[in-house]
C-alpha positions in Angstrom: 16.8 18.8 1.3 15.7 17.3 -1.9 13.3 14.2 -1.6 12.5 11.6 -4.5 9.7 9.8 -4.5 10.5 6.1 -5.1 8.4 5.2 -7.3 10.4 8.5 -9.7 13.9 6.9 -9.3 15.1 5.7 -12.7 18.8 4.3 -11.4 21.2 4.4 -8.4 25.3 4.4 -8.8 27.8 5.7 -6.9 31.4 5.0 -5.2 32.1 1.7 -4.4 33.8 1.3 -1.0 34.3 -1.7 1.9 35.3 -1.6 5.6 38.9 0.1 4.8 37.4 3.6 3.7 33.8 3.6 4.9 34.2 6.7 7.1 35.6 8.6 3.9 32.1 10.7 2.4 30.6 8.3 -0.5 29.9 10.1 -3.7 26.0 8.8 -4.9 24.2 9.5 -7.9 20.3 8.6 -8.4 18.8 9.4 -11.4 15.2 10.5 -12.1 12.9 12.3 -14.4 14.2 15.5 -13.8 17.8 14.3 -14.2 20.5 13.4 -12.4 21.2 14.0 -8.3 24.3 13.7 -6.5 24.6 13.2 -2.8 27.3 12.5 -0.3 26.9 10.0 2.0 28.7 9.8 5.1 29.3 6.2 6.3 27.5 4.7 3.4 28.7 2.8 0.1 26.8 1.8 -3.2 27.0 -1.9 -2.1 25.0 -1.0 1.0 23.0 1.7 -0.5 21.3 0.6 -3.5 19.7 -2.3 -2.4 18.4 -0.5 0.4 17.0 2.3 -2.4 16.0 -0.8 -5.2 13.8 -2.7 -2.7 11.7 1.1 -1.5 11.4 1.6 -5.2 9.7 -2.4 -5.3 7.2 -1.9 -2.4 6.5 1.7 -3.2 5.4 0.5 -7.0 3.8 -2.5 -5.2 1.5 0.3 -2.9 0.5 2.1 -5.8 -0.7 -1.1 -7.9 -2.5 -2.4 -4.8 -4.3 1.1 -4.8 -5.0 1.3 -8.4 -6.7 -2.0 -8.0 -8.9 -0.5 -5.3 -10.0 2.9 -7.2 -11.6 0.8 -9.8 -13.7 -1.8 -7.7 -14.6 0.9 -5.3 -16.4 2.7 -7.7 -19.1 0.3 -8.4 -19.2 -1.8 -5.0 -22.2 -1.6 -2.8 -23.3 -3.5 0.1 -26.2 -5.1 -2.1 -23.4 -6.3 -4.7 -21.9 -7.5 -1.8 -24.8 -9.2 -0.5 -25.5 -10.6 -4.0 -21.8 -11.9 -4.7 -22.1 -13.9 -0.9 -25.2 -15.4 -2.0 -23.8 -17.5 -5.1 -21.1 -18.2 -2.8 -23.4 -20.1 -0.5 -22.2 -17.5 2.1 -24.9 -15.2 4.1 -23.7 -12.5 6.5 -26.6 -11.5 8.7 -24.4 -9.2 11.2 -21.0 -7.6 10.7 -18.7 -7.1 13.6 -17.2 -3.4 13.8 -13.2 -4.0 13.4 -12.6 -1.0 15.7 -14.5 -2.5 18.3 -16.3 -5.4 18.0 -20.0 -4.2 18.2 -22.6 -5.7 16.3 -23.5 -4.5 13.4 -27.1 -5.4 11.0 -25.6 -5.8 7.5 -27.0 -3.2 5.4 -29.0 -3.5 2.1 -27.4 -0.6 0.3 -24.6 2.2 -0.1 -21.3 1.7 -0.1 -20.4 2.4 3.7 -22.2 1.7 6.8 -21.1 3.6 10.9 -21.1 1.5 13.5 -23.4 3.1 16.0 -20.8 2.3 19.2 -17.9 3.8 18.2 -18.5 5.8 14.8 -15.8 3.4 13.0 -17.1 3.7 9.3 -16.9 0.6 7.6 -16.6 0.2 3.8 -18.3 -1.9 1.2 -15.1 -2.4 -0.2 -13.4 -3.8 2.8 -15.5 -6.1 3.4 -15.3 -7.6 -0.1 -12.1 -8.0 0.0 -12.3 -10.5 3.0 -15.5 -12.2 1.6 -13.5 -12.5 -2.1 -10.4 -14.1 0.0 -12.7 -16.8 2.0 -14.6 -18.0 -1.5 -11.7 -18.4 -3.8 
């Protein structure tokens, strides 16, 4: 079995088809960088498969943006940026609840991670920013 990441796929074509031949095996060609790969496809046409391939390729390039994004603010977030960035939005945190589980937890003055001491959850710097940013825009 040969597996192509989304995200590789370059174009889709194939045999075009409708409800008079669809159990006849569809001939389907997707192309990425390592050239071109044919498959047949049993119960399948283009007009039903390459939507189906065009919108994976969409969210899968969508993922990897929304990650990118994330490397780069992760590197230089800390809960005192955090604390910081709250402040001159009139916002102050004095106690974090643990997603997992709900526990209180003390906000903490530095690093980029804190545990939560009920269930070991570890709870990012980064996370948290990212809800803060969303409530003061």
């Amino acid at each position: 079995m040969y597996e192509i990441p989304p995200e590789e796929i370059n174009g889709v074509s194939g045999d075009t088809g409708d409800s008079s031949n669809w159990q006849l095996p569809k001939k389907i060609s997707v192309v990425d960088s390592k050239g071109e790969n044919t498959f047949n496809l049993q119960y399948a046409f283009l007009e039903l498969f390459k939507p189906t391939i065009e919108n994976a390729i969409a969210i899968r390039r969508k993922e990897i943006d929304v990650e990118k994004k994330k490397e780069r603010l992760h590197v230089i977030l800390d809960f005192s940026f955090l604390k910081t960035y709250m402040e001159k939005g009139s916002l102050v945190m004095q106690v974090l609840k643990c997603p997992e589980c709900g526990a209180t937890i003390e906000f903490p003055k530095s690093g980029s991670q804190t545990t939560c001491s009920h269930c070991g959850k570890i709870i990012y710097a980064q996370d948290i920013f990212e809800k803060v940013k969303s409530l003061l825009e």
